[in-house]
C-alpha positions as a Markdown table, in Angstrom:
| # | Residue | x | y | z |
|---|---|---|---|---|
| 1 | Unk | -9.7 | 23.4 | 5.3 |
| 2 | Unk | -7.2 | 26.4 | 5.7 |
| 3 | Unk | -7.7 | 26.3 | 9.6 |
| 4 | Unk | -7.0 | 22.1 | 9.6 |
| 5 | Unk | -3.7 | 22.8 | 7.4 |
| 6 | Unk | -2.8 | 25.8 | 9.5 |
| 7 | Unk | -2.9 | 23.1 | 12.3 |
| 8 | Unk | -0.9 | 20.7 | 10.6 |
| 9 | Unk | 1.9 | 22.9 | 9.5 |
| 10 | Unk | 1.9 | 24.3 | 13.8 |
| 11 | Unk | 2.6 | 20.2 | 14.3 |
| 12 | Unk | 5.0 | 20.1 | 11.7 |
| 13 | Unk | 7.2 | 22.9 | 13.4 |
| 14 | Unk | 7.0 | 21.7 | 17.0 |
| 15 | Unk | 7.7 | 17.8 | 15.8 |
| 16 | Unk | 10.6 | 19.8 | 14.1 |
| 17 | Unk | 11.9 | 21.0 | 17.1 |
| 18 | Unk | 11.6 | 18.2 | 19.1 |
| 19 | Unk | 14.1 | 16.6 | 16.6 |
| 20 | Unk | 16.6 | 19.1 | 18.0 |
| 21 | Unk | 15.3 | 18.5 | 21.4 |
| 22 | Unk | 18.4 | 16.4 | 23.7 |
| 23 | Unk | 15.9 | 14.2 | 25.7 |
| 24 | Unk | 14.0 | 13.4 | 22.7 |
| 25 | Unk | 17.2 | 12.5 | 20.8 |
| 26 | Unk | 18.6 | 9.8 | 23.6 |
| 27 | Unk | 15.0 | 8.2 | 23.8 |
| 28 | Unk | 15.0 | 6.0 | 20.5 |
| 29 | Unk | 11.4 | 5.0 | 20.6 |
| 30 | Unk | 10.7 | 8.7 | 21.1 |
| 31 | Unk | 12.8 | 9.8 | 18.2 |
| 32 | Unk | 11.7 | 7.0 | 16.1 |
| 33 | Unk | 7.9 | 7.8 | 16.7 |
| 34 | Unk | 8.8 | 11.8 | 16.1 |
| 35 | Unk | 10.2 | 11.4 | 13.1 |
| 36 | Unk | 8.0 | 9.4 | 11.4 |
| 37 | Unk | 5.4 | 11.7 | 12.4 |
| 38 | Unk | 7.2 | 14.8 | 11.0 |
| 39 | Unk | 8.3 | 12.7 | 8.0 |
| 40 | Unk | 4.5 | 12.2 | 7.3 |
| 41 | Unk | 3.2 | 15.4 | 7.5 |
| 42 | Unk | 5.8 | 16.9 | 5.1 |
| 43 | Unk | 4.7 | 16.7 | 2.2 |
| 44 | Unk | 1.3 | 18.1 | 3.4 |
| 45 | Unk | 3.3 | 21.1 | 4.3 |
| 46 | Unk | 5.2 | 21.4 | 1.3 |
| 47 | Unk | 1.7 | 21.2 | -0.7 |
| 48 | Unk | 0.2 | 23.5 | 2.0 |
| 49 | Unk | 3.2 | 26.7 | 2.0 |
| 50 | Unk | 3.2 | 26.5 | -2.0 |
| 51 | Unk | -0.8 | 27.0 | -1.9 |
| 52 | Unk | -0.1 | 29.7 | 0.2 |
| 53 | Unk | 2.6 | 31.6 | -1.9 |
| 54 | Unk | 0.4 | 31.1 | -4.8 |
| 55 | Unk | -2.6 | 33.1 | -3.1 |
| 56 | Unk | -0.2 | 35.5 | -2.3 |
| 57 | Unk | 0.9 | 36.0 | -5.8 |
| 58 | Unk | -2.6 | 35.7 | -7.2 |
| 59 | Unk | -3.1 | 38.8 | -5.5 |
| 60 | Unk | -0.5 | 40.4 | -6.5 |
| 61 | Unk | -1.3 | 40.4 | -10.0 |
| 62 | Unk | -4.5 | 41.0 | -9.1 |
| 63 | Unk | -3.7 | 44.6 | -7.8 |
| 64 | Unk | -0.8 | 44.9 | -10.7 |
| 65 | Unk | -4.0 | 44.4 | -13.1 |
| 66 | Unk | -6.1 | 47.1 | -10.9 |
| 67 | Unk | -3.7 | 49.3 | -11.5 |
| 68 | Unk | -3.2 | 49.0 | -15.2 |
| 69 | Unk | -6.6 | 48.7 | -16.0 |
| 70 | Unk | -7.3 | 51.9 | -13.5 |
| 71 | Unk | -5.3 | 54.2 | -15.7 |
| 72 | Unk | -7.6 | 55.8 | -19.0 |
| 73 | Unk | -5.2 | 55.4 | -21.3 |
| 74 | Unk | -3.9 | 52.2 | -20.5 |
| 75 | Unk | -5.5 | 50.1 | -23.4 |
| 76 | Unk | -4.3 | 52.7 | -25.9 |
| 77 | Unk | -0.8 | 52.5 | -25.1 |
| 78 | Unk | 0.7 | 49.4 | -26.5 |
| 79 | Unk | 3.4 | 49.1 | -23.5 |
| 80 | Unk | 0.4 | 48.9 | -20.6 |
| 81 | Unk | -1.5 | 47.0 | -23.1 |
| 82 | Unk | 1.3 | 44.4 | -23.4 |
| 83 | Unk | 1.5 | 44.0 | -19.5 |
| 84 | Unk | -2.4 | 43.9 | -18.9 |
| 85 | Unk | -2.0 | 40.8 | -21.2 |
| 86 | Unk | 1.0 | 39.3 | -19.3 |
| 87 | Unk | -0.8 | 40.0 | -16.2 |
| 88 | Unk | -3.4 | 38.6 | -17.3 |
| 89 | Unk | -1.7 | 35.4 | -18.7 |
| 90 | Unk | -0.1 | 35.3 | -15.0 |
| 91 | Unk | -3.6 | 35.4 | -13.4 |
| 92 | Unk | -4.6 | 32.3 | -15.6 |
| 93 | Unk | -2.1 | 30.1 | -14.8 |
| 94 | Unk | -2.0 | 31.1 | -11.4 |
| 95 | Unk | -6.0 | 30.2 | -10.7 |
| 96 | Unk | -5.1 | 26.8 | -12.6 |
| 97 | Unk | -2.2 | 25.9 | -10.4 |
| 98 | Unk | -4.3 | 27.0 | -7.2 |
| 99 | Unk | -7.4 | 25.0 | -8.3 |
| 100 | Unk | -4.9 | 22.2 | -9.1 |
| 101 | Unk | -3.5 | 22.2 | -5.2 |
| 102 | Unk | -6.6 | 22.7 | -3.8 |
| 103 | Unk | -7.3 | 19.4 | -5.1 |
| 104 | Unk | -4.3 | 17.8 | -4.0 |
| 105 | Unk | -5.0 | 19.3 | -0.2 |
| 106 | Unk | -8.5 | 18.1 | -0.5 |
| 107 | Unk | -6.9 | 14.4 | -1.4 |
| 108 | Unk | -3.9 | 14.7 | 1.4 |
| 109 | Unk | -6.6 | 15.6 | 4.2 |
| 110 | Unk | -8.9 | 12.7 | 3.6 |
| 111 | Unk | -8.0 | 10.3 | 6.7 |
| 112 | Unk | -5.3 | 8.1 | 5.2 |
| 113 | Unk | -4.9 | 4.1 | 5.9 |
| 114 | Unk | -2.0 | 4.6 | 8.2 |
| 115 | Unk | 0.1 | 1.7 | 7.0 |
| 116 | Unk | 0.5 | 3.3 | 3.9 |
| 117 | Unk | 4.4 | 3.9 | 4.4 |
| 118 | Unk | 5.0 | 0.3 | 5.9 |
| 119 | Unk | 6.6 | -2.7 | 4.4 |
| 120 | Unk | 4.8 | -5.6 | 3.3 |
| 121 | Unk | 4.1 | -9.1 | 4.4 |
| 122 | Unk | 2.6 | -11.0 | 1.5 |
| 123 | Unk | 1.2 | -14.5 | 2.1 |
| 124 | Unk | 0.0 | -16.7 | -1.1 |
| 125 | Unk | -1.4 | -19.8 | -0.3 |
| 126 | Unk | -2.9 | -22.5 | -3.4 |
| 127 | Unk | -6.6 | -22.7 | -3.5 |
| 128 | Unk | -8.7 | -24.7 | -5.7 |
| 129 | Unk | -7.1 | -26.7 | -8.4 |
| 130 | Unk | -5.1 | -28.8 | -6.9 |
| 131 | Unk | -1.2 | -28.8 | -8.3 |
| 132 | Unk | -2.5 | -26.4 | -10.6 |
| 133 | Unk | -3.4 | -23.8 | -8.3 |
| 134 | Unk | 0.4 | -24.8 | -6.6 |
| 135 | Unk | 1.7 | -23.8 | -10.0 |
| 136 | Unk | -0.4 | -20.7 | -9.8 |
| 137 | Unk | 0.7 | -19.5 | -6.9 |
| 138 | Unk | 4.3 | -20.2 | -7.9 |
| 139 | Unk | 3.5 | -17.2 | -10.8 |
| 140 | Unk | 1.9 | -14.7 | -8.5 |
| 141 | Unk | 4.8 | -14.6 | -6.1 |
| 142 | Unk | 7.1 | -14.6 | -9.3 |
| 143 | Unk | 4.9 | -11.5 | -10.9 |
| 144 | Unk | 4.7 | -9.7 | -7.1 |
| 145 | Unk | 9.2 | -10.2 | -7.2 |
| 146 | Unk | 9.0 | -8.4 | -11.0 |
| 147 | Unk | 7.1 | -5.9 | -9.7 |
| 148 | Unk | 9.1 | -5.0 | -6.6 |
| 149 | Unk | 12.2 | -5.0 | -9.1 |
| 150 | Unk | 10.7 | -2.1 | -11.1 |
| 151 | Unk | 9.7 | -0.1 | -7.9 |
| 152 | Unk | 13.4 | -0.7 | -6.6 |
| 153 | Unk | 11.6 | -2.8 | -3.5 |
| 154 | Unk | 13.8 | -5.4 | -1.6 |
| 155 | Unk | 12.2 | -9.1 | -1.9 |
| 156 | Unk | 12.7 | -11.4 | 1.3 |
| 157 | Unk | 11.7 | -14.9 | 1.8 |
| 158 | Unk | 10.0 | -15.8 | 4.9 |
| 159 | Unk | 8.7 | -19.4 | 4.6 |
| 160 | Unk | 7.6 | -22.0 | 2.0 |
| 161 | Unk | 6.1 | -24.9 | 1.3 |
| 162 | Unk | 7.1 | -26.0 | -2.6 |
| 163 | Unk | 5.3 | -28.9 | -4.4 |
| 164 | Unk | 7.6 | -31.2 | -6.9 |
| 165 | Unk | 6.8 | -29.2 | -10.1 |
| 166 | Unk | 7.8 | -25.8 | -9.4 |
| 167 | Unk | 4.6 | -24.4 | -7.4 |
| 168 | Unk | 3.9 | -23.5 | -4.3 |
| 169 | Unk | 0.9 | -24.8 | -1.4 |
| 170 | Unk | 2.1 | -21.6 | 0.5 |
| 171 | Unk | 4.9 | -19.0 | 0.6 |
| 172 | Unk | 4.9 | -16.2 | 2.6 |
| 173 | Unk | 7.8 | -13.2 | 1.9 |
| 174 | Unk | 8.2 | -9.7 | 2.5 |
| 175 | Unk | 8.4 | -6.8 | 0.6 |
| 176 | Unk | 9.9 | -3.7 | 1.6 |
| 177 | Unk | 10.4 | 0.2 | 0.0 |
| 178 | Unk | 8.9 | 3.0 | -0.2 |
| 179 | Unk | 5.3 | 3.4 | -0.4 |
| 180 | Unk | 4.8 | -0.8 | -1.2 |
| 181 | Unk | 1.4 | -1.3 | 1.5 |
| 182 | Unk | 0.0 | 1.3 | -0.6 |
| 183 | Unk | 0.0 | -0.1 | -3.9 |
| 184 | Unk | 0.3 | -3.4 | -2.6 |
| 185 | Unk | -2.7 | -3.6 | -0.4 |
| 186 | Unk | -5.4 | -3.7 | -3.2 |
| 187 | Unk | -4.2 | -7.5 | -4.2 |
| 188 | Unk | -5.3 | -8.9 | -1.4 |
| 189 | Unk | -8.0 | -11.3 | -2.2 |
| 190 | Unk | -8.8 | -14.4 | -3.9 |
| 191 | Unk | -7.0 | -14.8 | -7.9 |
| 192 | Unk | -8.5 | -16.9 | -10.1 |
| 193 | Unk | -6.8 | -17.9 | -13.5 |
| 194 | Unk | -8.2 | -20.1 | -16.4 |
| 195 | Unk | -5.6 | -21.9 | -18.5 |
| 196 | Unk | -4.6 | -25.3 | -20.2 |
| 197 | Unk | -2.7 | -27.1 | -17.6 |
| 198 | Unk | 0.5 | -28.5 | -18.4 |
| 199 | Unk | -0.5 | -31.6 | -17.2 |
| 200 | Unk | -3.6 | -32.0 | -19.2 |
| 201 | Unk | -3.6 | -33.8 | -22.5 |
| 202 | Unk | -7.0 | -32.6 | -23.7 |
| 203 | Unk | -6.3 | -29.5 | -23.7 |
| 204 | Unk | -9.4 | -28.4 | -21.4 |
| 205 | Unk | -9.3 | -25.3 | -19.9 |
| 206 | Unk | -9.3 | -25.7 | -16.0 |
| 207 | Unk | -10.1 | -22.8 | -13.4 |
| 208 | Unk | -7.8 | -22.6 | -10.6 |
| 209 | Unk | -7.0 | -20.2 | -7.9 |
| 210 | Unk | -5.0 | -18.7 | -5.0 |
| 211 | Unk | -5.7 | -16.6 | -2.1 |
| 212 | Unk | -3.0 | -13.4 | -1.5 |
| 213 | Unk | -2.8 | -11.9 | 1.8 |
| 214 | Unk | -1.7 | -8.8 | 2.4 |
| 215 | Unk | -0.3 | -7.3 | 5.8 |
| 216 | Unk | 2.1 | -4.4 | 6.6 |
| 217 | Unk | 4.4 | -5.5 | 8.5 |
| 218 | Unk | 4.4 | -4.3 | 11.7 |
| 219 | Unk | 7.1 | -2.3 | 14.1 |
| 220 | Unk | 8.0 | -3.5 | 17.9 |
| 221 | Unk | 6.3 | 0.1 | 18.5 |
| 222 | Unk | 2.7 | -1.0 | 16.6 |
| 223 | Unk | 2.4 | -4.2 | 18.6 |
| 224 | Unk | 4.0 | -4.9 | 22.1 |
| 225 | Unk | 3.7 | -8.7 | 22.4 |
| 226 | Unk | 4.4 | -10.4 | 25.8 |
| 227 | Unk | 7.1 | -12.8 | 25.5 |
| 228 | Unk | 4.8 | -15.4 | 28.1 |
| 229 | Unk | 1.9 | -15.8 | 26.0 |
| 230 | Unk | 4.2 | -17.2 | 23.1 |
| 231 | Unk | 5.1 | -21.2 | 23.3 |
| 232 | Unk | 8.2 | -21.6 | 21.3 |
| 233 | Unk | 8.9 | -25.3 | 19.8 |
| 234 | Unk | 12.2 | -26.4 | 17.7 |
| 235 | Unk | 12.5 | -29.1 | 15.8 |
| 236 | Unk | 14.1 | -30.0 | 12.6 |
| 237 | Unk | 13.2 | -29.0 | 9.4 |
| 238 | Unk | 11.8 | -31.6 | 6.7 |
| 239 | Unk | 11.5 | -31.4 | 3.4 |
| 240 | Unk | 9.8 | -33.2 | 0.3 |
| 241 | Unk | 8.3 | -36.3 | 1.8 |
| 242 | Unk | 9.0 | -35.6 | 5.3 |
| 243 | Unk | 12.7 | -36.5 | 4.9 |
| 244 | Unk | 15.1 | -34.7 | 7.5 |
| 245 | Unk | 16.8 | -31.7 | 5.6 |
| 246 | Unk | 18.7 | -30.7 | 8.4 |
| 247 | Unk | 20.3 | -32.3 | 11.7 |
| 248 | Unk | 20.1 | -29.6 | 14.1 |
| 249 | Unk | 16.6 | -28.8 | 15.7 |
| 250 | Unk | 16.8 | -25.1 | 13.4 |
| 251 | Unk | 12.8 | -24.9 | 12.8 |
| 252 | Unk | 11.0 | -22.9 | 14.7 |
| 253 | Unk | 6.8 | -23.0 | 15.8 |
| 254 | Unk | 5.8 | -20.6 | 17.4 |
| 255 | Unk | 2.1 | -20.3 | 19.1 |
| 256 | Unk | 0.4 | -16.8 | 20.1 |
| 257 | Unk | -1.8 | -18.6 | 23.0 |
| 258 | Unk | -4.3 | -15.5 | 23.4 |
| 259 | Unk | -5.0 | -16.2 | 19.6 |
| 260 | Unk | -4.0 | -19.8 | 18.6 |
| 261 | Unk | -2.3 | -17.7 | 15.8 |
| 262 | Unk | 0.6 | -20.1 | 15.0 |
| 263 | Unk | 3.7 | -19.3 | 12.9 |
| 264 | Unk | 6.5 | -21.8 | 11.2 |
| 265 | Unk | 9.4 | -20.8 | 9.6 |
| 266 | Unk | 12.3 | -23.5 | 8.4 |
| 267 | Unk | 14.0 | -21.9 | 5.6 |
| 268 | Unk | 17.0 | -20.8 | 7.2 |
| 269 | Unk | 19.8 | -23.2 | 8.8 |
| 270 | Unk | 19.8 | -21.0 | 12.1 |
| 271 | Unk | 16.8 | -21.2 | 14.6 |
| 272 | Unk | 17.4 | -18.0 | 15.6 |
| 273 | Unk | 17.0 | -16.2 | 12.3 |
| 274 | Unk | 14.1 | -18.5 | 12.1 |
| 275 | Unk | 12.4 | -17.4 | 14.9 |
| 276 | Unk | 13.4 | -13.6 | 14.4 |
| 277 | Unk | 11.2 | -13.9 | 10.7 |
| 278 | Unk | 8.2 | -16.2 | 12.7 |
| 279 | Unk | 7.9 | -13.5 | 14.9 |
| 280 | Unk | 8.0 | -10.6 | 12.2 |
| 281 | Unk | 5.2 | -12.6 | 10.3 |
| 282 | Unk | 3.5 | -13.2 | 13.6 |
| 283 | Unk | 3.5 | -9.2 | 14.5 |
| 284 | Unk | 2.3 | -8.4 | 11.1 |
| 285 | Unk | -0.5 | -10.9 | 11.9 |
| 286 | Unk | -1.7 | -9.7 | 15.4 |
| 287 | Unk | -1.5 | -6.2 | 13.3 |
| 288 | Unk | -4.0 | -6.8 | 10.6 |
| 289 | Unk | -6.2 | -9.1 | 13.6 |
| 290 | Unk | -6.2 | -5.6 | 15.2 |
| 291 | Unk | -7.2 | -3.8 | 11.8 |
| 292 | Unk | -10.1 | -6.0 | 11.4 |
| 293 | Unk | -11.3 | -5.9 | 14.8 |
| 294 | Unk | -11.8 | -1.8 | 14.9 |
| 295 | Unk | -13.3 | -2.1 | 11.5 |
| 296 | Unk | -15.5 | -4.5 | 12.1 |
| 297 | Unk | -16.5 | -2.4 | 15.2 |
| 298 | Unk | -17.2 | 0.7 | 13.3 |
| 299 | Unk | -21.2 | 1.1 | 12.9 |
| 300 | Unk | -21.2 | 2.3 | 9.3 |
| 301 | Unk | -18.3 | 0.6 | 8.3 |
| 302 | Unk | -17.2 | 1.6 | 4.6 |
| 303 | Unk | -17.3 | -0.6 | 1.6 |
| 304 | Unk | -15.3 | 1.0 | -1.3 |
| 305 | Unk | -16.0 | 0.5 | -4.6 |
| 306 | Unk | -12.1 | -1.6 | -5.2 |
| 307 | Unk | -14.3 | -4.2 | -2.3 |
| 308 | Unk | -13.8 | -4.5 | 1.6 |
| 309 | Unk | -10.3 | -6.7 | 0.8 |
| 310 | Unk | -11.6 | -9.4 | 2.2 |
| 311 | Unk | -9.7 | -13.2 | 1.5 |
| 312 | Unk | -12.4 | -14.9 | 0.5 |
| 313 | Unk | -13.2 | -12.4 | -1.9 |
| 314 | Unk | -12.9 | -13.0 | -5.9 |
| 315 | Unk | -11.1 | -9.6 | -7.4 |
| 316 | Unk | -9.2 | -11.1 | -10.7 |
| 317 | Unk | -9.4 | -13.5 | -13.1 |
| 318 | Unk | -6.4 | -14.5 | -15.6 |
| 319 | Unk | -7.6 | -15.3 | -18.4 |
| 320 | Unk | -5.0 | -17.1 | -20.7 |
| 321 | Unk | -6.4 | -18.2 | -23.9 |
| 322 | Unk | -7.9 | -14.8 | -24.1 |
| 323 | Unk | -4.6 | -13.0 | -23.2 |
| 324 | Unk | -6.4 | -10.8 | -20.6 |
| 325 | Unk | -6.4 | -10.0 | -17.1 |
| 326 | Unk | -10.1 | -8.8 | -15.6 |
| 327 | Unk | -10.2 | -7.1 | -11.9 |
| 328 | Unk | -13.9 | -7.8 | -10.6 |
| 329 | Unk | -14.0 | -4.7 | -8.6 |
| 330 | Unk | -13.6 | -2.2 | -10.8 |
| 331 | Unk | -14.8 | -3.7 | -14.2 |
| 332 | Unk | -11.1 | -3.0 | -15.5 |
| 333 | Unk | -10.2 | -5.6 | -18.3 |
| 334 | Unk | -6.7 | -5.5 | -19.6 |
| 335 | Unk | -5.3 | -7.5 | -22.8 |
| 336 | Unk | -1.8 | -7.3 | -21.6 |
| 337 | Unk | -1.5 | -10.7 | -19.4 |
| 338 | Unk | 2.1 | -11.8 | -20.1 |
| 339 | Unk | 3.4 | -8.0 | -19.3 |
| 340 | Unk | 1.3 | -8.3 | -16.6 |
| 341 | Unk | 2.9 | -11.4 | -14.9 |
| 342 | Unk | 6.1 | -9.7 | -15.6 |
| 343 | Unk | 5.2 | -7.2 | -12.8 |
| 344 | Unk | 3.7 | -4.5 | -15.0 |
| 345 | Unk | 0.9 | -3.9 | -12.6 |
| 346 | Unk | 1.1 | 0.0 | -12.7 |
| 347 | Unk | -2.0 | 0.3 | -15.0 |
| 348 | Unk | -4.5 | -2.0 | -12.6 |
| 349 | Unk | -3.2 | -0.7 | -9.2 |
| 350 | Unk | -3.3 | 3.0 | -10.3 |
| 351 | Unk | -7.0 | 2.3 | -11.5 |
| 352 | Unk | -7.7 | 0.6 | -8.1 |
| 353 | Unk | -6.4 | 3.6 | -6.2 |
| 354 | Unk | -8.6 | 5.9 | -8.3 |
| 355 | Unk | -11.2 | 4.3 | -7.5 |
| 356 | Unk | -10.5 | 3.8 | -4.3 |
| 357 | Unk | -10.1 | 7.5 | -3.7 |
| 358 | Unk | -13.1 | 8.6 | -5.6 |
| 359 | Unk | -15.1 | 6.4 | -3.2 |
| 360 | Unk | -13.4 | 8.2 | -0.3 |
| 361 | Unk | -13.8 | 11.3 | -1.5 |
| 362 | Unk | -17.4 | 10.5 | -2.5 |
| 363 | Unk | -18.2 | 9.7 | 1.2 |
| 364 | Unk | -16.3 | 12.9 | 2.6 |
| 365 | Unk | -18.7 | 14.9 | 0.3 |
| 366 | Unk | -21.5 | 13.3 | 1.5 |
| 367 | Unk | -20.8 | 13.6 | 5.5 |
| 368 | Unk | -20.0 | 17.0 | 5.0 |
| 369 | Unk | -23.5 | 17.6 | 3.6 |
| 370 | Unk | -25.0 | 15.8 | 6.4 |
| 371 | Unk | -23.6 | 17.8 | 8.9 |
């Protein structure tokens, strides 16, 4: 482990200096791509030079203590006995904050998703249910927006398709901060909720749901696309019923022909802001397409315990008349369903995370023994 870190903090320096470096600096991809790498790696060093001084210090004490202790009379005299015991006390908390960053290297060094740091693209799309499910995923997007708001996360819209009532047969929007793939990406999947529709008189419980997709969004530097195998079509955009909601030909279709991957965005009055968010959703698409492909390449392909992420797959229910919230994945139950719609989804994603990362670990502990 020492020799890896020793490695990384050797990167670390020379990305450092290639920051200061004149042909680097007038290159903007090059710079970009340098310091993003030296941006990611510094908090490893941080971690890593700390560890270091701590070792140093441990032994430091270590020999103070040899020292005291080596001398006859040292227990007798209450001065060398009072600094034995402050060495001593030293030498505890020391061990504990080593053992403490030796776990925190052992976490930083597992291999990381690298989209971690990226922005989000988050599609939600009505399932089964009908205008219930519409409503549904009306309260999702409104529960994702809270929780951006309490993470300081910006909240774009992309595209939308709203039913009469207040729901939502598909939005698609964008989230971007700090670290939001990373706690974002365990929601992708398929949410179910159970509730008394407005609409129903009985008062029978229905079971509805909604699929969330989850994509980082993706840089001109992850995915080069080549402007001839896109088919761009305008045309105007429509609204409720089909009726004309503008005059000028501002929406925008665009069609990835390698992939039949096809992208539509009318919300805004300009076609070319249109087209500049089809073709940040369409990038973000090609990107996870590209994901899935090298997983799905991978011979022993891992399955952690928080599930493989896929759409189709069930990982919460929302229970109303109960007041709860279950994730499927990790058994978690939580009677806190109306904080939770109101974006407090810190509990749930923190317990996903651990999971996640006790499943990683889990698997590093295991290859290592194998080898």
């Amino acid at each position: 482990m020492l020799e890896q870190l020793q490695k990384l903090e050797e990167k670390y320096e020379e990305l450092g200096r290639q920051l200061a470096d004149p042909d680097v600096v007038t290159d903007q991809g090059k710079l970009q791509r340098v310091a993003k790498a030296h941006a990611e790696l510094e908090e490893t060093v941080r971690v890593y030079r700390r560890y270091k001084e701590v070792l140093s210090e441990i032994d430091d004490a270590r020999s103070i203590l040899r020292e005291l202790e080596g001398n006859g009379n040292a227990k007798s005299d209450p001065a060398d006995s009072e600094l034995i015991e402050l060495a001593e006390a030293e030498l505890e908390s020391l061990n504990e904050e080593r053992e403490e960053l030796e776990r925190t290297l052992k976490s930083i060094l597992m291999p990381r998703d690298p989209n971690d740091a990226k922005n989000v693209v988050m599609e939600i799309r009505a399932g089964t249910g009908g205008e219930e499910a519409a409503l549904f995923a009306g309260d999702l997007f409104r529960m994702y927006c809270r929780f951006a708001e309490r993470n300081g996360w910006s909240v774009e819209l992309m595209s939308q398709n709203p039913t009469g009532i207040g729901g939502f047969k598909e939005i698609i929007f964008t989230i971007e901060g700090s670290g939001a793939y990373s706690r974002l990406k365990y929601e992708k999947g398929v949410h179910r909720v159970q509730r008394v529709p407005e609409t129903e008189a009985s008062g029978r419980i229905h079971t509805s749901a909604a699929t969330v997709a989850v994509l980082p969004e993706a840089e001109e530097i992850d995915i080069e696309i080549d402007p001839d195998d896109l088919r761009v079509d305008v045309y105007r955009s429509s609204g409720h019923g089909g009726q004309s909601v503008n005059t000028t030909d501002s929406a925008v279709r665009i069609t990835h022909l390698p992939t039949g991957m096809v992208v539509t965005c009318q919300d805004e009055k300009s076609q070319l802001k249109n087209k500049a968010k089809a073709m940040r959703i369409l990038r973000s698409r090609l990107l996870e397409q590209k994901a899935e492909e090298q997983r799905a390449s991978m011979a022993n392909e891992r399955r952690s315990q928080v599930g493989s992420g896929d759409r189709s797959e069930r990982i919460r229910t929302y229970n109303f008349p109960q007041g709860r919230v279950t994730d499927h994945r990790i058994g978690l139950t939580l009677y806190k369903l109306n904080s939770f719609l109101e974006g407090d989804l810190d509990e749930m994603i923190d317990a996903l995370a651990a999971a996640d990362e006790a499943a990683r670990l889990a698997e590093s502990a295991q290859t290592a023994a194998s080898q």
